[in-house]
SEFIPA-906822 format. One line per 2 residues: their letters; for each residue x, y, z of C-alpha. Coordinates in nm, 3 decimals, m for minus. Each point is the difference from the previous one (the first is absolute). Layout:
# residues N
A> X Y Z  ...
***
This chain:
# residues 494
XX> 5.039 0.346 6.990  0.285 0.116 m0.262
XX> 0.249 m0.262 m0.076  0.282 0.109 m0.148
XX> 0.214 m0.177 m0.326  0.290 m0.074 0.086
XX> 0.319 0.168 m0.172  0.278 m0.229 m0.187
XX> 0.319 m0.007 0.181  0.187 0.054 m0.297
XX> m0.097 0.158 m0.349  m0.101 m0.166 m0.241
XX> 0.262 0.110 m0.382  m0.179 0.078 m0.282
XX> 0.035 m0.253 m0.284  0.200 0.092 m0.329
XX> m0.171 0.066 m0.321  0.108 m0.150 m0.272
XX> m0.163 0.268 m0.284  0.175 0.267 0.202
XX> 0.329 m0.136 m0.025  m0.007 m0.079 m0.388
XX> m0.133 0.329 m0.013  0.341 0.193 0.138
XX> 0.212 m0.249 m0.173  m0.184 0.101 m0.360
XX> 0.057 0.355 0.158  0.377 m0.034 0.064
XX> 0.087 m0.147 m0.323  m0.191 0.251 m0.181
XX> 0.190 0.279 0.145  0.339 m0.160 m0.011
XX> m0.089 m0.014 m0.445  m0.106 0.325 0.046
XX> 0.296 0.112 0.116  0.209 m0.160 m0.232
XX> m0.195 0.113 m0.330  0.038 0.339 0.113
XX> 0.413 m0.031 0.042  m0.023 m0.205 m0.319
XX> m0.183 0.255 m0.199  m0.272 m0.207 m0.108
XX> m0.262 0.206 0.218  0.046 0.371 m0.059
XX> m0.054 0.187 0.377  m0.320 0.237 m0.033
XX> m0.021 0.374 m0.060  0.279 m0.032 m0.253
XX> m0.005 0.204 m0.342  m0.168 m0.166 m0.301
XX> 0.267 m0.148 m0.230  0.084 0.179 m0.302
XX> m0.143 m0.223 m0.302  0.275 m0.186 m0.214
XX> m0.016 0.132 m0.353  m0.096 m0.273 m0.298
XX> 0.280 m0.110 m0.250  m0.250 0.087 m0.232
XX> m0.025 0.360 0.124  0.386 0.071 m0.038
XX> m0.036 m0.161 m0.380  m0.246 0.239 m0.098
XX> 0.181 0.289 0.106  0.296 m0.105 m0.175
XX> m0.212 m0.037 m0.312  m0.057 0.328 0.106
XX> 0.320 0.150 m0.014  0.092 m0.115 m0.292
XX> m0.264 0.123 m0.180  0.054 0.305 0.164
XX> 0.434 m0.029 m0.161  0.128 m0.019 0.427
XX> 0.217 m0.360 m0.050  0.222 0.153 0.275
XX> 0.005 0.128 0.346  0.002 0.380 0.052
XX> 0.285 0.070 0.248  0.080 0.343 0.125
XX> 0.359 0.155 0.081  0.086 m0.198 0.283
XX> m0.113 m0.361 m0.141  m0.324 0.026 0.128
XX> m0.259 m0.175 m0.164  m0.292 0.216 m0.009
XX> m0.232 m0.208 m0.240  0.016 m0.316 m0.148
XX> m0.044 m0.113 m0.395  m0.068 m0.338 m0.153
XX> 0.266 m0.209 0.041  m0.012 0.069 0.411
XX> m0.417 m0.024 0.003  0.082 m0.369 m0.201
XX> 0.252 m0.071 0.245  m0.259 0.090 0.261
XX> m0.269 m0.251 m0.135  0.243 m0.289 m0.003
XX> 0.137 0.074 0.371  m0.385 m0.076 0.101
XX> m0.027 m0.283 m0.266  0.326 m0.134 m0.137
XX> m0.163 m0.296 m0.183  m0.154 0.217 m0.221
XX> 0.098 m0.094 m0.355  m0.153 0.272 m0.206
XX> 0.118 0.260 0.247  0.333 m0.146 m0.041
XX> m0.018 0.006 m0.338  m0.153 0.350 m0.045
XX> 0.265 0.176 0.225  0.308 m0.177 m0.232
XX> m0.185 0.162 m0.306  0.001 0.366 0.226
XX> 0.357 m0.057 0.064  0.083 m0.104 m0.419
XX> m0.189 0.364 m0.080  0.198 0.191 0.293
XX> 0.327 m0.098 m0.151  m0.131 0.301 m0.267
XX> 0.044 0.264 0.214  0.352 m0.129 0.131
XX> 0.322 0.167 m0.139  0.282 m0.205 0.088
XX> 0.061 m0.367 m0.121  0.109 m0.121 0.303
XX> m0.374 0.156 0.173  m0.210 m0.138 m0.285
XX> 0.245 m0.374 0.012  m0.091 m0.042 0.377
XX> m0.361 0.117 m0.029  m0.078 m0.296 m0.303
XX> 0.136 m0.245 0.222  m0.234 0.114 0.266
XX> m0.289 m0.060 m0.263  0.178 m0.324 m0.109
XX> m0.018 m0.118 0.352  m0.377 0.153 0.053
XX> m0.071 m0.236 m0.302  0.123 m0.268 0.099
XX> m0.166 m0.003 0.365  m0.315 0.019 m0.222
XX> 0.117 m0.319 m0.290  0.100 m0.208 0.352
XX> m0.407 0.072 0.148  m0.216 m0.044 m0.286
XX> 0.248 m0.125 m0.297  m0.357 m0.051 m0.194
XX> m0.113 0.311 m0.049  m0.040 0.181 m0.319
XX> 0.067 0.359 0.159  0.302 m0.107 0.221
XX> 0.203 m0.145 m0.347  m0.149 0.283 m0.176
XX> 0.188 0.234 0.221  0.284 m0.243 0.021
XX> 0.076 0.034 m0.344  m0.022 0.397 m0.005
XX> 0.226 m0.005 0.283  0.271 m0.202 m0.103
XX> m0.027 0.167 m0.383  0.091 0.344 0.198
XX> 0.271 m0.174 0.172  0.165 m0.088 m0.315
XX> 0.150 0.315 m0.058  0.357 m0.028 m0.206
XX> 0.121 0.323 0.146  m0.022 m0.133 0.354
XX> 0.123 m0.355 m0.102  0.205 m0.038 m0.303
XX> 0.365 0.069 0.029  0.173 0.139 m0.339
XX> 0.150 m0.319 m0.021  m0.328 m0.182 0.035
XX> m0.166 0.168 m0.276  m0.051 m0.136 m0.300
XX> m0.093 0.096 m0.395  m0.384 0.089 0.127
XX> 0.109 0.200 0.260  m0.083 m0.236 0.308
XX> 0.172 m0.240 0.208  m0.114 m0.376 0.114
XX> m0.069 0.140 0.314  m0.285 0.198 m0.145
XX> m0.117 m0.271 m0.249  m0.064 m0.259 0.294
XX> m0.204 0.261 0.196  m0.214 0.050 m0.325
XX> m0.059 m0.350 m0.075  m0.119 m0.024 0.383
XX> m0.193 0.250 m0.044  m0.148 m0.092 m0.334
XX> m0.077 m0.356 0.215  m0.243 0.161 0.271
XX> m0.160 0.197 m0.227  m0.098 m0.289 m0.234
XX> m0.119 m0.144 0.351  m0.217 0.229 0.080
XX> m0.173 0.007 m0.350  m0.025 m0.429 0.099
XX> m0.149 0.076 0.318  m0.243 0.289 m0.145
XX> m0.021 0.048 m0.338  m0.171 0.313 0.075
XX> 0.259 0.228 0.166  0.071 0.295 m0.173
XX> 0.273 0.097 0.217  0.169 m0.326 m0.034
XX> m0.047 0.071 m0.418  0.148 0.369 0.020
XX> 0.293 m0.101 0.183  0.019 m0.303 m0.227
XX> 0.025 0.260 m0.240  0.253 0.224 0.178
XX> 0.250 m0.317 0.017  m0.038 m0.076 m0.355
XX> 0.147 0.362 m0.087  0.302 m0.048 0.261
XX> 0.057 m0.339 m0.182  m0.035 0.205 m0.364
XX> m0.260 m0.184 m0.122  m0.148 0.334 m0.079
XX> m0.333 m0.155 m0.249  m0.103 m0.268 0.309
XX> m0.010 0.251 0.212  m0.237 0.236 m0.170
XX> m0.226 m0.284 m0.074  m0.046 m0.076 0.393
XX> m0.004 0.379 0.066  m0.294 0.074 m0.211
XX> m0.182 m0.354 0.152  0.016 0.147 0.335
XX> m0.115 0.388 m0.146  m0.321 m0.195 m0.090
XX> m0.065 m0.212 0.252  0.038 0.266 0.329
XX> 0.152 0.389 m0.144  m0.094 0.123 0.339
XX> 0.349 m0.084 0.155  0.263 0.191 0.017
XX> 0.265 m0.253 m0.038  m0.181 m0.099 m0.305
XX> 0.074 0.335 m0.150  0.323 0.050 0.132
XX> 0.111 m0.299 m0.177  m0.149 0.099 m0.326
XX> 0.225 0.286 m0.009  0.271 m0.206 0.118
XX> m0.049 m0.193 m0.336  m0.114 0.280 m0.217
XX> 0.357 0.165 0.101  0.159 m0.361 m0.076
XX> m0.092 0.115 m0.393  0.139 0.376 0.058
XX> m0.418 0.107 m0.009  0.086 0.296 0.252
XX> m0.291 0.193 m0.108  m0.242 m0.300 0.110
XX> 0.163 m0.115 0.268  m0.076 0.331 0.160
XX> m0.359 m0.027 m0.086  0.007 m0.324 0.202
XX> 0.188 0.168 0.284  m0.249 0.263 0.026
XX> m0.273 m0.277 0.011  0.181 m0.180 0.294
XX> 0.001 0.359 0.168  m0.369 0.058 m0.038
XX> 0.006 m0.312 0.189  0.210 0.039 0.280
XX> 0.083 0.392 m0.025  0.246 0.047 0.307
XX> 0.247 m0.301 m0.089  0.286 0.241 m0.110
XX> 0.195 m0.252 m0.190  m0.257 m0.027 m0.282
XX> 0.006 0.381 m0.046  0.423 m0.035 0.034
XX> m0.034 m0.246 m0.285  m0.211 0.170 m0.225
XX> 0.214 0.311 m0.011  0.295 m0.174 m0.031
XX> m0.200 m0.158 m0.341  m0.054 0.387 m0.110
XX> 0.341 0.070 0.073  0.150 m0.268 m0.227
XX> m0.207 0.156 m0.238  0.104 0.343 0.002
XX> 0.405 m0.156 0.007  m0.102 m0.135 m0.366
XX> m0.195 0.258 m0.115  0.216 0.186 m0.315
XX> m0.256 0.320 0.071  0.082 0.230 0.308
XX> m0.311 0.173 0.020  m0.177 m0.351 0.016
XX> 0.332 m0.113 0.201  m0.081 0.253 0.282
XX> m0.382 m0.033 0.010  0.059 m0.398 0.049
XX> 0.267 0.103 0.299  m0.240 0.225 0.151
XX> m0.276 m0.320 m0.052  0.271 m0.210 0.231
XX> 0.052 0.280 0.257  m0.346 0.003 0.039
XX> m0.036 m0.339 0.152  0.265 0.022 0.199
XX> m0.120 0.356 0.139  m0.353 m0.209 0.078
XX> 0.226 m0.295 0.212  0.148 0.287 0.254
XX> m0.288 0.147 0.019  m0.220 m0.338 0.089
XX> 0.298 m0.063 0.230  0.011 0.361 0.219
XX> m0.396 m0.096 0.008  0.027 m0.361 0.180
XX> 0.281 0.104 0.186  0.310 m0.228 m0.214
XX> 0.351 0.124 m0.016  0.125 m0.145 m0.303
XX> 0.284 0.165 m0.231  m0.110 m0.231 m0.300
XX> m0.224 0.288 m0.161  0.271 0.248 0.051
XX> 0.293 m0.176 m0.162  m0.259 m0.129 m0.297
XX> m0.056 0.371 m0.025  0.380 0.083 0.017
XX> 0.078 m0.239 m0.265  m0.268 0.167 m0.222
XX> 0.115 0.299 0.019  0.383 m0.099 m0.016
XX> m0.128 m0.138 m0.379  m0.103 0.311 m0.036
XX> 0.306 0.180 0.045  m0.117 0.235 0.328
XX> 0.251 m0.107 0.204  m0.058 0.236 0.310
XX> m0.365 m0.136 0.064  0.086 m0.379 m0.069
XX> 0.263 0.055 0.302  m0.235 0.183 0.198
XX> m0.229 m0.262 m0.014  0.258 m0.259 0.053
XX> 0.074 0.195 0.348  m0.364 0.022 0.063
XX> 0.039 m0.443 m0.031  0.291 0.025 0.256
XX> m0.206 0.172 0.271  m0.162 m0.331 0.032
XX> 0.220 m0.215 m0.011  0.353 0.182 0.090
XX> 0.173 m0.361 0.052  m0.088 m0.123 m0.357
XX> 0.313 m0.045 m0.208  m0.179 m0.064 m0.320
XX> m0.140 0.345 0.031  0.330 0.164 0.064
XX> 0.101 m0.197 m0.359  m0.284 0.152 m0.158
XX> 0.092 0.342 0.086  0.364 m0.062 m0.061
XX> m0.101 m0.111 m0.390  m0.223 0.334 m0.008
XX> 0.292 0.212 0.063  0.225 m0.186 m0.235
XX> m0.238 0.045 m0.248  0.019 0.330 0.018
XX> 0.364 m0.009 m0.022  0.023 0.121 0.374
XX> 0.270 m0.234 0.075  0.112 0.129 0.348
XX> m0.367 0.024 0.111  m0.023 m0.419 m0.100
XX> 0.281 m0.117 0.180  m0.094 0.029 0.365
XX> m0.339 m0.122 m0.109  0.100 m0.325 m0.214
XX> 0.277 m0.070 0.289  m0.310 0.018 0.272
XX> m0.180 m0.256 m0.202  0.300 m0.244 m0.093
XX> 0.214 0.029 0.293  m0.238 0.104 0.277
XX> 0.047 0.329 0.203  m0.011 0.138 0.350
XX> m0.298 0.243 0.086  0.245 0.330 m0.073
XX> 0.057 m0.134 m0.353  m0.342 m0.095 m0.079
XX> m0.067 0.353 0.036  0.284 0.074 m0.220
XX> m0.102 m0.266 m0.221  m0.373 0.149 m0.068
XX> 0.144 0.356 m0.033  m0.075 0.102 0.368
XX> m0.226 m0.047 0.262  m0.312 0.205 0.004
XX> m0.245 0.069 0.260  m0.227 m0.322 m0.073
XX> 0.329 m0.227 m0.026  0.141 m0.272 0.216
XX> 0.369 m0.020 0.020  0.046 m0.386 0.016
XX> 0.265 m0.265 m0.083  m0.045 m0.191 m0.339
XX> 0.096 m0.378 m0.077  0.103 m0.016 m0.341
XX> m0.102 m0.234 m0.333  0.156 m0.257 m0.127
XX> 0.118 m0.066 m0.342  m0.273 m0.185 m0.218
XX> m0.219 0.096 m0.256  m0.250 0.251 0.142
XX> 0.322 0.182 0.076  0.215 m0.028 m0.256
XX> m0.098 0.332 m0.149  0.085 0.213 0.310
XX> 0.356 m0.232 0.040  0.074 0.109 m0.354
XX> m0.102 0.399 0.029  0.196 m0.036 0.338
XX> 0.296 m0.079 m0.172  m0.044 0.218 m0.282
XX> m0.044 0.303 0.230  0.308 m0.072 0.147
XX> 0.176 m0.052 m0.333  m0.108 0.335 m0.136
XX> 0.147 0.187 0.279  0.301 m0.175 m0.012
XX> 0.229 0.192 m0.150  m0.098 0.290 0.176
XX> 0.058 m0.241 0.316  0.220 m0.278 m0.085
XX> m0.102 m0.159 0.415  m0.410 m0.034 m0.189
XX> 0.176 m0.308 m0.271  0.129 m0.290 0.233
XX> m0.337 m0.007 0.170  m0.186 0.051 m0.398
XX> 0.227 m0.303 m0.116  m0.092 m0.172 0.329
XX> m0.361 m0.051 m0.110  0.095 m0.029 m0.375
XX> 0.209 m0.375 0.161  m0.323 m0.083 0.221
XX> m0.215 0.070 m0.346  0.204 m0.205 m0.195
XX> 0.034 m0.307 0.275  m0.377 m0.015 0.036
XX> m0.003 m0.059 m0.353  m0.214 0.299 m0.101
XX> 0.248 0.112 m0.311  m0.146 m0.316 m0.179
XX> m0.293 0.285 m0.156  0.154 0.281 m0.235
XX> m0.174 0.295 0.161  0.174 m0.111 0.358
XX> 0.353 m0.110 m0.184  0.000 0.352 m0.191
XX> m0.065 0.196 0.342  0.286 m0.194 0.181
XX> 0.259 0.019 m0.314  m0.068 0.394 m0.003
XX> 0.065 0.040 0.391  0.312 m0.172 m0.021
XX> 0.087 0.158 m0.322  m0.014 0.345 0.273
XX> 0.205 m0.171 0.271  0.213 m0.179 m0.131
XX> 0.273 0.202 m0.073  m0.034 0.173 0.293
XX> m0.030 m0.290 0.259  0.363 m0.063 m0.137
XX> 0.115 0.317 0.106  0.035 0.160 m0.424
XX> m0.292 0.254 0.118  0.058 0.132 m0.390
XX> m0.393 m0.082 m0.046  m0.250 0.331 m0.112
XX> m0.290 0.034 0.166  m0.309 m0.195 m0.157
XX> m0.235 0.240 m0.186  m0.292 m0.258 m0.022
XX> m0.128 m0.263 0.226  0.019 m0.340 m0.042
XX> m0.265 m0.209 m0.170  m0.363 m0.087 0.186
XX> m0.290 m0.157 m0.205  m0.331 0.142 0.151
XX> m0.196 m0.307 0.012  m0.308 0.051 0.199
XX> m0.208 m0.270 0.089  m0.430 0.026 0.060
***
């Protein structure tokens, strides 16, 4: 017979696992971090693109070493303020963005900056770009005050800042030609390089620019003797030789300071200002020479390396007027006065808003006795312009010019010489215009309160413009008009 099991009445529940549940709380929790690494950013979701790699400090430092070698310190920018390539000082910048506790990339961008101030026309351009390199130095001094290369630099930099044209009132000056000003900054400067000779005995760079102070300081036999210590210990720099000619020009040895020019250049071939300097040397040479023939071949010497600086400049792409107005003021000592201006407007296409320009052209004209012409262009540069009279003020607009307003120079001595043929201009068409002298006498008072009338050459220039006006300021207008210009020294510098 079958017998049946009998059935429960009620179900039995199943019993609760205690693995299973750990197992969904690990689960949850997992998710809920999940979650919030995702919205946090610390998990990146899948499928997305690979992230571009982040370039090395070290990377943007070589390509600034680059540039410079290769004479681009400065951006390229096109027409509409563009940049479309970068130089040094930007590739520097760069490298410290990614690493900005980088001493000797602090310190090598504030000596890039120092050299840039070369190929900068105006003083108030080159005053702000050495206290960018001051400040560049100093980042450097504050991260690694002990090392030999960062006081090295330190020194160079704050040699180039004492500069008694951009410091020293006429006031200020005293029977050497500086000012206190200028004398502190040197003794700094002689400080950090002695420093950096402590630290490393070794460093030729910190013995050249050693060298380079002791000339600023006119201590003319020191310097020579650390010059030729740092020739033979490293003479594969090119600071090493740029210095050397900055000493061998110290005792008026123009001939070999070229020589050492063209050794820096062999160097470092595309850095424009070493070519800029050693035709300026050749052109000092040809303004003392007593023979023309030898006279015109040492001219031709200087236009030669200026001619090589625009064309290394149209070849890297850099729009800089320096090589033109070197080349203008060649040929203005020359005495061919058309192609010195041309050249001069060649400088102004670019850089239209440059006053100093506009006071270069303005003493070209007056130099050629082409008084009108160097009015409009002397007033653009001292009193600043409007875009219609820079045109006027450059001798019109061509095809390749900008028409743009111009902020005019200040009185001081990098522009003394254009106040002074400004008001002479004016004075020597004043009695064909008796409205030309109250403005001409104007700048003869501002001459006088600055103090400038202290040196003969300036007090003869003044006395001789108001010797024009007077009379006719006073309403006698009984004064001939002036059959020879007033007095100028040509005093070119290397």
């Amino acid at each position: 017979m079958n017998i049946y099991r009998k059935r429960a009445i009620f179900r039995r529940r199943n019993e609760s696992n205690v693995y299973r549940m750990f197992l969904w709380i690990v689960l949850i929790l997992g998710g809920i971090w999940l979650i919030r690494s995702v919205q946090q950013g610390e998990i990146k979701p899948l499928f997305q693109p690979t992230a571009t790699p982040t370039r090395q400090a070290a990377s943007y430092s070589l390509e600034g070493d680059a540039l410079f070698t290769a004479g681009k310190l400065e951006d390229t920018v096109d027409a509409n303020g563009k940049v479309t390539s970068i130089g040094a000082i930007t590739a520097y910048k760069e490298a410290l963005r990614v690493d900005p506790n980088n001493a000797q990339v602090w310190a090598d961008l504030a000596r890039i900056q120092t050299y840039s101030t070369q190929l900068i026309t105006t003083d108030e351009k080159k005053q702000a770009r050495l206290a960018e390199a001051l400040d560049s130095i100093e980042k450097a001094d504050v991260i690694a005050p002990d090392d030999s290369h960062v006081q090295a630099i330190y020194a160079f930099v704050l040699d180039w800042n004492a500069n008694k044209i951009l410091l020293c009132t006429p006031e200020e000056l005293n029977d050497k030609g500086t000012c206190q000003a200028v004398i502190k900054l040197l003794t700094e400067a002689e400080g950090k390089a002695t420093r950096a000779l402590q630290l490393d005995s070794t460093n030729t760079l910190a013995l050249a620019y050693f060298a380079e102070i002791l000339v600023d300081q006119q201590r003319w036999t020191q310097a020579d003797q650390y010059i030729q210590q740092a020739l033979e210990r490293d003479s594969s720099l090119m600071d090493v030789h740029r210095v050397n000619a900055y000493v061998l020009e110290s005792f008026g040895k123009y001939n070999l300071a070229i020589e050492a020019y063209d050794r820096a250049i062999q160097i470092t071939p595309n850095l424009t200002f070493l070519h800029l300097q050693a035709g300026a040397n050749y052109r000092r040479l040809a303004f003392g020479s007593p023979n023309e023939d030898v006279q015109r071949q040492l001219y031709e010497k200087s236009l030669e390396y200026f001619a090589e600086c625009a064309r290394i400049n149209e070849q890297i792409g850099v729009k800089d007027p320096v090589p033109y107005i070197s080349i203008a003021k060649t040929y203005s000592q020359m005495g061919e006065f058309f192609i010195a201006i041309r050249n001069i407007q060649r400088a102004l296409e670019f850089e239209p808003a440059n006053a100093d320009i506009y006071g270069q052209l303005g003493t070209i004209f007056y130099k050629n006795r082409n008084y009108e012409g160097s009015i409009p262009a002397l007033r653009c540069a001292l009193l600043g312009c409007n875009a219609e009279e820079s045109c006027e003020g450059r001798g019109g607009c061509g095809e390749n010019d900008v028409a743009v307003a111009v902020d005019g120079l200040d009185l001081s001595p990098s522009t003394l010489d254009y106040y002074i043929y400004y008001g002479s201009a004016l004075a020597l068409l004043g009695p064909r215009d008796a409205s030309y002298c109250p403005e001409s006498m104007r700048i003869m008072r501002a001459i006088r309160a600055a103090g400038y009338d202290s040196d003969p050459v300036t007090d003869k220039n003044v006395k001789a413009n108001e010797l024009i006006c007077v009379d006719l300021v006073s309403g006698a207008g009984n004064v001939p008009v002036a059959t020879s210009t007033p007095l100028m020294l040509e005093t070119p510098t290397p």
